[in-house]
VMD Tcl script that builds the backbone (N, CA, C; Angstrom):
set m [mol new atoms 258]
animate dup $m
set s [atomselect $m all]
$s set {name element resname resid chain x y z} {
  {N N UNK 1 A 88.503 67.338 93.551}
  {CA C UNK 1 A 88.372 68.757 93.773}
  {C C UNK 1 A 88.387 69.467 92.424}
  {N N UNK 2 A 87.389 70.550 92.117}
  {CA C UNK 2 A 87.533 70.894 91.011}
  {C C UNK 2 A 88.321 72.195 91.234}
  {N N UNK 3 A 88.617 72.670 90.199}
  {CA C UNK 3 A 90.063 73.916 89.980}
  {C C UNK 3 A 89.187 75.055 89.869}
  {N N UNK 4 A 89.840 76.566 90.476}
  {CA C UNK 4 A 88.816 77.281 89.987}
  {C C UNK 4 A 90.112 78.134 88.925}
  {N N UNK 5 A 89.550 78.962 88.222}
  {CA C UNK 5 A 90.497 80.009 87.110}
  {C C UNK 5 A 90.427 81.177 87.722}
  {N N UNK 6 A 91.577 81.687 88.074}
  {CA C UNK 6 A 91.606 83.186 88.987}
  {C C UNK 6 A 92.716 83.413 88.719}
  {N N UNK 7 A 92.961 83.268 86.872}
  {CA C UNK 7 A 93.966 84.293 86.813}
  {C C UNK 7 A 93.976 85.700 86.375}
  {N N UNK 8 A 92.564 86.852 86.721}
  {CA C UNK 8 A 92.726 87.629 86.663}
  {C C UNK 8 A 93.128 88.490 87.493}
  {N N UNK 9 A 93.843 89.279 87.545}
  {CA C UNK 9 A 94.386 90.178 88.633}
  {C C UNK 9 A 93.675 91.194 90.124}
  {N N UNK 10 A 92.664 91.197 89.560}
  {CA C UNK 10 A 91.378 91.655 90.277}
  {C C UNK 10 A 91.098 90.645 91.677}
  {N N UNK 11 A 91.684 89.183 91.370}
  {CA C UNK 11 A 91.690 88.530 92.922}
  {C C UNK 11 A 92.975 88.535 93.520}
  {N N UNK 12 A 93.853 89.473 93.261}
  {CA C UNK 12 A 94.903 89.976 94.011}
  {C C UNK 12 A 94.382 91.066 94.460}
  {N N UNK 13 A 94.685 91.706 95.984}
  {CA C UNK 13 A 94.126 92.770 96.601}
  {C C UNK 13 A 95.798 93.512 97.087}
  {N N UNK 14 A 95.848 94.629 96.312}
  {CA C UNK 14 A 97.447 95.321 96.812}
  {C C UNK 14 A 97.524 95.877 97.882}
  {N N UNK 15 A 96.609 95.299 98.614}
  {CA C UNK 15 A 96.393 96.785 99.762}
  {C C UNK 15 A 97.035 96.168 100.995}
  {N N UNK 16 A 96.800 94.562 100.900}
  {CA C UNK 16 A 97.152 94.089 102.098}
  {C C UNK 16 A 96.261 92.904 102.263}
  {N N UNK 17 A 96.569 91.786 102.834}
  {CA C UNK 17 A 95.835 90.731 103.537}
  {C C UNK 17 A 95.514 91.013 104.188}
  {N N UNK 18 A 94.164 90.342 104.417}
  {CA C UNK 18 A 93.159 90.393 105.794}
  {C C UNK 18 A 92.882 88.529 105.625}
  {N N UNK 19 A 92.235 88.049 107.014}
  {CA C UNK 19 A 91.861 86.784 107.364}
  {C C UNK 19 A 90.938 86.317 106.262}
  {N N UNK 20 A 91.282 85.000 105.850}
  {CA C UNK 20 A 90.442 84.493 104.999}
  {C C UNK 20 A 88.922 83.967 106.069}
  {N N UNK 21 A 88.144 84.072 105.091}
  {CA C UNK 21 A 86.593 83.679 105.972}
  {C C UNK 21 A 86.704 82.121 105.858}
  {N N UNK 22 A 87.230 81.382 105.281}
  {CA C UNK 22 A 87.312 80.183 105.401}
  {C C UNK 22 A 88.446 79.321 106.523}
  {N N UNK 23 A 89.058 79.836 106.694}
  {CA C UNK 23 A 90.302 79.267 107.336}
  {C C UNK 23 A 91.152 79.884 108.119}
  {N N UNK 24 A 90.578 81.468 108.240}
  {CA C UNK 24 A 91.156 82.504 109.470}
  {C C UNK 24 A 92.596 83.175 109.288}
  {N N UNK 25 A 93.644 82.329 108.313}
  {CA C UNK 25 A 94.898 82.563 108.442}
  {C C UNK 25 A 95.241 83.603 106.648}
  {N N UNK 26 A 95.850 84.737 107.072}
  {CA C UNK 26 A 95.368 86.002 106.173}
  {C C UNK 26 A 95.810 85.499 104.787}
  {N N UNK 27 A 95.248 86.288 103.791}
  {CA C UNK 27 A 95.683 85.935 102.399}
  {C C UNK 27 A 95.076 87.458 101.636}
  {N N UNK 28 A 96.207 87.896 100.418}
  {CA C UNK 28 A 95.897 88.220 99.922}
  {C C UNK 28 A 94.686 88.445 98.570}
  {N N UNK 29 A 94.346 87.359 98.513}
  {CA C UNK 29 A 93.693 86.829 97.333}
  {C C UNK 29 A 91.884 87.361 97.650}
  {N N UNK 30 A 91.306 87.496 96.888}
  {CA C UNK 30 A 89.809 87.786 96.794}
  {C C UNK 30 A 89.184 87.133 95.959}
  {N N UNK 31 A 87.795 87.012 95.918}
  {CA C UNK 31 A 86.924 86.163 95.667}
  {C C UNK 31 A 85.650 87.228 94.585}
  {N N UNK 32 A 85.345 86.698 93.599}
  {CA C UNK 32 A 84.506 87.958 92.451}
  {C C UNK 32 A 84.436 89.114 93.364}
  {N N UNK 33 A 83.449 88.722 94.249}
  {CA C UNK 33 A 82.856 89.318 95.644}
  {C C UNK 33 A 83.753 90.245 96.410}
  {N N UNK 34 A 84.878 90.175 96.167}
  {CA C UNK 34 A 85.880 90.869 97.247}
  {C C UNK 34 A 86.015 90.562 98.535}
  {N N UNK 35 A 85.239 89.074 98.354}
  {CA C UNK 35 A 85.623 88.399 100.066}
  {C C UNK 35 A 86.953 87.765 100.209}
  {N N UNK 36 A 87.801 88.221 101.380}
  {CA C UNK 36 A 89.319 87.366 101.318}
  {C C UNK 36 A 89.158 86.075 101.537}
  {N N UNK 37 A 89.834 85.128 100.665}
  {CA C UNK 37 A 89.946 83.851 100.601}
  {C C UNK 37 A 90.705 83.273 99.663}
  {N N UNK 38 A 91.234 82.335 100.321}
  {CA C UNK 38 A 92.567 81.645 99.716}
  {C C UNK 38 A 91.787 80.493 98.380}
  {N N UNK 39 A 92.037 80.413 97.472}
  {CA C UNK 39 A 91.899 79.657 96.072}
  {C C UNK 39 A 91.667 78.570 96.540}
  {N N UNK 40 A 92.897 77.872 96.977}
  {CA C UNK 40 A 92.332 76.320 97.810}
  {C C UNK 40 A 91.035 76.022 98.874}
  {N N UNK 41 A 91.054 77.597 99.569}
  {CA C UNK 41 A 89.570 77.216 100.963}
  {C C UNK 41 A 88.486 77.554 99.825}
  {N N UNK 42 A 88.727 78.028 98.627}
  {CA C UNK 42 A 87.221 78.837 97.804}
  {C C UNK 42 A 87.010 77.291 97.098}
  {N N UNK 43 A 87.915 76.519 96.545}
  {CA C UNK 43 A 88.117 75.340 96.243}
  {C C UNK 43 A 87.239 74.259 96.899}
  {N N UNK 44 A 88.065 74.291 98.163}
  {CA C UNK 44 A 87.133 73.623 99.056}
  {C C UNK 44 A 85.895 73.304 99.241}
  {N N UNK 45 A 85.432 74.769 99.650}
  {CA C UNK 45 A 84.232 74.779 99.824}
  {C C UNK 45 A 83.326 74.715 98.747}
  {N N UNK 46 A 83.475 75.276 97.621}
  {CA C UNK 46 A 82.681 74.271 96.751}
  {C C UNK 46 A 82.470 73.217 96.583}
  {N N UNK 47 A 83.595 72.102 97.032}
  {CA C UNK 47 A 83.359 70.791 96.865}
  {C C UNK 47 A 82.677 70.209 98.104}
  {N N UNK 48 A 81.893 71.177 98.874}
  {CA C UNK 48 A 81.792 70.745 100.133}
  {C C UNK 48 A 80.321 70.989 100.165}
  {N N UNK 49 A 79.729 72.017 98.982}
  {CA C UNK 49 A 78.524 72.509 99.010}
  {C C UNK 49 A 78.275 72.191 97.373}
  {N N UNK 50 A 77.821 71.217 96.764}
  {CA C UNK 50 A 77.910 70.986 95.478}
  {C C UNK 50 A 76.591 71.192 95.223}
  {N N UNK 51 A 75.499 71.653 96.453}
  {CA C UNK 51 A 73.847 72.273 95.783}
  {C C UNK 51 A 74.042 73.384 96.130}
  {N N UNK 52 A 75.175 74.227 95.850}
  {CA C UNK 52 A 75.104 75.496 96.232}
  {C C UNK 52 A 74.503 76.050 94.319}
  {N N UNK 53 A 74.155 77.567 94.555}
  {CA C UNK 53 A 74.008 77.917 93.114}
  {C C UNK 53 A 74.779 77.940 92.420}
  {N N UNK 54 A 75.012 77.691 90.856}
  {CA C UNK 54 A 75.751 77.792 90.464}
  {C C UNK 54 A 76.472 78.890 89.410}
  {N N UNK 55 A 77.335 79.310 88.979}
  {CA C UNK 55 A 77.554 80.790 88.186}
  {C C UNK 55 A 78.025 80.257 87.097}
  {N N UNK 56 A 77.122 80.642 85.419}
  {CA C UNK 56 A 77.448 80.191 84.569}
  {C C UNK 56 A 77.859 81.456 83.414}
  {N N UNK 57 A 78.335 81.355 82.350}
  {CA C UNK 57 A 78.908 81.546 81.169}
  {C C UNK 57 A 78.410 81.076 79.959}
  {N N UNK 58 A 78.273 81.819 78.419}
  {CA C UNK 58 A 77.210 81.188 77.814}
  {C C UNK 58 A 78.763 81.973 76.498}
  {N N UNK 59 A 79.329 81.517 75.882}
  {CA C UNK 59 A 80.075 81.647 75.106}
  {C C UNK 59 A 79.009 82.365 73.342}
  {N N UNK 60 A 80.003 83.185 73.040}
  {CA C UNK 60 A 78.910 83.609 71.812}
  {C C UNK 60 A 78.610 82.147 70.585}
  {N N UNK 61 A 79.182 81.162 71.012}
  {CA C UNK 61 A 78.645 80.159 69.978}
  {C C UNK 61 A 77.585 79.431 70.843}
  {N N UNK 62 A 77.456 80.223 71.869}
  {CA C UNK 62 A 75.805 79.403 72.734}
  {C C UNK 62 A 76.580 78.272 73.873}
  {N N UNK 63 A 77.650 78.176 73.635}
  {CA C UNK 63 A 77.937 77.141 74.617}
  {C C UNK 63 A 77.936 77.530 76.138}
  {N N UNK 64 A 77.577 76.863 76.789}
  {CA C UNK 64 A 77.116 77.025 78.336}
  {C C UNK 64 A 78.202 76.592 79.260}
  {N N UNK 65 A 79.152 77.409 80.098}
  {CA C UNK 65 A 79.991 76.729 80.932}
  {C C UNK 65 A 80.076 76.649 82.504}
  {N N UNK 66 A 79.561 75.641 83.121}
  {CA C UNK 66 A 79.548 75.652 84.467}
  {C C UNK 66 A 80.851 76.529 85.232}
  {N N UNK 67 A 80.892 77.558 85.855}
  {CA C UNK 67 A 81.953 78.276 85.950}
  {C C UNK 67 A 82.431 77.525 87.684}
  {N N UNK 68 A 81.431 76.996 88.509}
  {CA C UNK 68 A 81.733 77.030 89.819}
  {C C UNK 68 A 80.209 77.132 90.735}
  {N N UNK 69 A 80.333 77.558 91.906}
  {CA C UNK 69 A 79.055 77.976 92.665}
  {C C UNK 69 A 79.285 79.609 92.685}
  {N N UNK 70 A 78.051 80.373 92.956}
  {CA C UNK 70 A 77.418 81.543 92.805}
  {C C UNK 70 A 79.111 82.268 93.885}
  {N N UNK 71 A 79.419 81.292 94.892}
  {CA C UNK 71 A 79.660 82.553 95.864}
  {C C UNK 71 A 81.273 82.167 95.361}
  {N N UNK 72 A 81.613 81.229 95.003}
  {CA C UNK 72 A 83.172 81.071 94.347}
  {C C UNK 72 A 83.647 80.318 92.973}
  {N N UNK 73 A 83.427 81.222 92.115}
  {CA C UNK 73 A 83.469 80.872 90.967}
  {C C UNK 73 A 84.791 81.004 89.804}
  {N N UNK 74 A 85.128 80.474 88.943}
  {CA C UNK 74 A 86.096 80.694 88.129}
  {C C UNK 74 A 85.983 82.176 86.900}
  {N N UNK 75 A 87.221 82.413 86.279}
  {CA C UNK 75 A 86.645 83.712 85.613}
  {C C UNK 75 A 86.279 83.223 84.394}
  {N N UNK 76 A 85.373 83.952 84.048}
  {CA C UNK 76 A 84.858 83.465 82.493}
  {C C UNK 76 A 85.414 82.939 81.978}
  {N N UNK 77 A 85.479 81.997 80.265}
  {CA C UNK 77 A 86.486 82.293 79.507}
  {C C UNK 77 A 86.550 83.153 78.498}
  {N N UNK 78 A 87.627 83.842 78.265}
  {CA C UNK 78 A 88.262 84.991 77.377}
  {C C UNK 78 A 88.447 84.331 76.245}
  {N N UNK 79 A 87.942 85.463 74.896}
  {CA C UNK 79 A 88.093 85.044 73.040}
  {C C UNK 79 A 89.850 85.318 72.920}
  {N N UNK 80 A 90.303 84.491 72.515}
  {CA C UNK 80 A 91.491 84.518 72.123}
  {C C UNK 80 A 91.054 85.513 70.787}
  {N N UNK 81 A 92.029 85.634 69.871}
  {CA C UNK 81 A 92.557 86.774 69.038}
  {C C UNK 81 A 92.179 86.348 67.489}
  {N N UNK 82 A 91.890 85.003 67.773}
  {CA C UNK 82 A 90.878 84.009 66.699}
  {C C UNK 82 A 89.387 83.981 66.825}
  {N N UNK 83 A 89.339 84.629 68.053}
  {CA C UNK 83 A 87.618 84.566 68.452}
  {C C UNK 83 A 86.761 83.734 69.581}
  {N N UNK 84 A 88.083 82.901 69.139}
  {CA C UNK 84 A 87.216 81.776 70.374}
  {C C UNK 84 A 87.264 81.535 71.671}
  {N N UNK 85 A 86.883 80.938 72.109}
  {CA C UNK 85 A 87.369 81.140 73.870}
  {C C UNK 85 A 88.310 80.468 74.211}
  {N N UNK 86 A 89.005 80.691 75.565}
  {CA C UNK 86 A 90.489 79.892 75.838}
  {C C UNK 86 A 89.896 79.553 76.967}
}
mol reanalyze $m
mol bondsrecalc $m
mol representation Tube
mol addrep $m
């Protein structure tokens, strides 16, 4: 199973859980998209749809990073304070 990166705060929703579309049972958590879904079912299902599209990242030294599929993807990576990405 690959990992996705969602530690930006933006896939926390303060408002309240609603049912995840994957697995029915509520979660706070959101998806780029603002669809509710739990990290592990967004997890999942990528590994379940591996010709789905995929959402990429192109770092300013050109490097290219498979982030995930189009509909559940990891967050970019961020330049640390040296420049480079973490």
């Amino acid at each position: 199973m690959s990992l996705l990166n969602w530690g930006d705060r933006r896939h926390f929703d303060e408002t309240g859980a609603q049912p995840c579309t994957q697995c029915e049972t509520t979660t706070p958590m959101r998806s780029h998209a603002g669809e509710p879904v739990h990290k592990v079912c967004a997890e999942d299902w990528n590994d379940r749809n591996p010709d789905a599209p995929r959402a990429r990242a192109v770092s300013g030294k050109g490097t290219t990073y498979d982030l995930g599929t189009q509909r559940y993807h990891s967050d970019p990576p961020r330049k640390n304070n040296k420049g480079g990405a973490r």
